[in-house]
C-alpha positions as CSV (number, residue, x, y, z in Angstrom):
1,X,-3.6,9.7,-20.4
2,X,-2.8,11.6,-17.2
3,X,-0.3,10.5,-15.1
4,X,-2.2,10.7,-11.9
5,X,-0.2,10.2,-8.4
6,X,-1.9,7.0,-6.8
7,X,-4.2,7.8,-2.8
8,X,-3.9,5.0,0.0
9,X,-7.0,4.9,1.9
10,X,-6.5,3.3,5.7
11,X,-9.3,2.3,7.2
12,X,-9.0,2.1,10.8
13,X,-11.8,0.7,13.2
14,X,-11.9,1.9,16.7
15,X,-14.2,0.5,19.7
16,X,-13.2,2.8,22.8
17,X,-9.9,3.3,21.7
18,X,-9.2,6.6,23.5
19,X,-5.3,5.5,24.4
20,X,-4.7,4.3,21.4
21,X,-6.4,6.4,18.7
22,X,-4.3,9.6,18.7
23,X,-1.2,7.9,18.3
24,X,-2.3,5.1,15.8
25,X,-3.0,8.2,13.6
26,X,0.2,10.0,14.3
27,X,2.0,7.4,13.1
28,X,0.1,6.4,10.3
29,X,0.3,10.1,8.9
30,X,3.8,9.7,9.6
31,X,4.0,7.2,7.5
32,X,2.1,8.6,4.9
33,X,5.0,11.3,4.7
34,X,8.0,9.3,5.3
35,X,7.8,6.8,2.5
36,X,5.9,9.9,0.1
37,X,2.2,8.3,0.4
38,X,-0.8,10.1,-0.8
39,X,-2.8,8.7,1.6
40,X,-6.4,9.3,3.5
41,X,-7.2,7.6,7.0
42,X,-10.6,6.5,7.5
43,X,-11.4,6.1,11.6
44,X,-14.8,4.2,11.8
45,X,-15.9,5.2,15.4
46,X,-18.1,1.7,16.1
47,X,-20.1,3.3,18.7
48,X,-17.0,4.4,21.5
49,X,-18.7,5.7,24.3
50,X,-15.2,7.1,25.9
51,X,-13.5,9.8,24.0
52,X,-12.4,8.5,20.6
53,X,-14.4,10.4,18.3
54,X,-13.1,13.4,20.4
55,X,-9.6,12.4,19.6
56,X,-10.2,11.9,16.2
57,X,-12.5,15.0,15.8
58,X,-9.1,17.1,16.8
59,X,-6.8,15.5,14.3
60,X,-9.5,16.1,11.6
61,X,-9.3,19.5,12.7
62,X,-5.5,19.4,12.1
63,X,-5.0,17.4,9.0
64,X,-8.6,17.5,7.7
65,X,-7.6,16.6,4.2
66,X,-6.0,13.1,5.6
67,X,-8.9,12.5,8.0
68,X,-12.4,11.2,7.6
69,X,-14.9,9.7,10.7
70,X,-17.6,7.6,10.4
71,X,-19.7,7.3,13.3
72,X,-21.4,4.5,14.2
73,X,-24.1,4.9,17.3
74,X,-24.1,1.4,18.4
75,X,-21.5,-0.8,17.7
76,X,-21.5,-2.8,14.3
77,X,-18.7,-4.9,14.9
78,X,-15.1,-5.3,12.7
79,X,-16.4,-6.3,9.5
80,X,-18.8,-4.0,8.9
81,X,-16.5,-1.4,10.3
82,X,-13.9,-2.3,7.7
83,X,-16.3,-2.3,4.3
84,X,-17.9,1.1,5.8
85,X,-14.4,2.4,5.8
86,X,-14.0,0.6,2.3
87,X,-16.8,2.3,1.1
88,X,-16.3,5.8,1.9
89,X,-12.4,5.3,0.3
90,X,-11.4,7.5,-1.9
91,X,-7.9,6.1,-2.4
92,X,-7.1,3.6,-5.0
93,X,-5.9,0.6,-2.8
């Protein structure tokens, strides 16, 4: 059997989070490399209308093997933000 290194998958749900979004991800990737995580973040944009998915578009484009976006056109709410970020996990936990 292969001994295969573990992937943390974060989902993080975001409704016009443009002061917060940058740095939630800064120091979740920060994170990721101070403790030795394999990890992916997941930002499920629920339909932002200021400039979160701008925010998150440039991190992707800076880390874009850490960083997914979902993009939601109308808000969904919390819960289905959370199980669309489940379901496009490819981490283990």
């Amino acid at each position: 059997m292969e001994d295969m290194k573990k992937q943390l998958s974060v989902a993080m749900p975001a409704l016009n989070e443009e002061a917060n979004i940058g740095q939630a991800i800064d120091n979740t990737l920060r994170a990721f490399i101070n403790y030795n995580i394999n990890g992916e973040i997941i930002v499920i944009n629920d339909g932002s209308k200021d400039k979160t998915r701008e925010i998150v578009s440039e991190s992707i484009e800076k880390y874009p093997d850490k960083i997914k976006i979902i993009n939601h056109i109308t808000p969904k709410g919390i819960g289905a933000s959370f199980w669309d970020g489940v379901d496009n996990a490819s981490g283990d936990t």
